[in-house]
N, C-alpha and C positions, 0 to 999 in steps of 0.2 A: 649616892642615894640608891637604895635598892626597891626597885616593883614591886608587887607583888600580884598575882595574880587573885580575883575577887570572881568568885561562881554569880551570875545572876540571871534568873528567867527573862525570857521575854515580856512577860506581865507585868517584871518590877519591872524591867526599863523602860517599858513604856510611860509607866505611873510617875517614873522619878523626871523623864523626859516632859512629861505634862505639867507637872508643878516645877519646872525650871523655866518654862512655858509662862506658868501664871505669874510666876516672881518677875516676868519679864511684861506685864501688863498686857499678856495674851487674851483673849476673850473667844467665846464659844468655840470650847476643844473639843476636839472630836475622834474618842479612839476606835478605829475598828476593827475589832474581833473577828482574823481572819484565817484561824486555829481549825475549822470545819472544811474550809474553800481545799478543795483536792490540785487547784489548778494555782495557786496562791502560791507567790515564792518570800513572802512575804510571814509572819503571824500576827503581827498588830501593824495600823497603818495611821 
């Protein structure tokens, strides 16, 4: 079986991370937009 490698933002993963979330009977998600924070080692949280 061969990988392959797949480009994706942090924005999508976050999005796709949150609706695997809600297929899992998650309830009030909450992303935070942390793309501005200078001190942030993070960009969505």
């Amino acid at each position: 079986m061969e990988l392959t490698k797949v480009s994706i933002d942090s924005e999508q993963l976050s999005q796709a991370v949150a609706h695997g979330m809600q297929e899992k009977k998650a309830s009030d998600i909450v992303i935070m937009d942390l793309r501005n924070v200078k001190s942030a080692v993070t960009d969505f949280l």
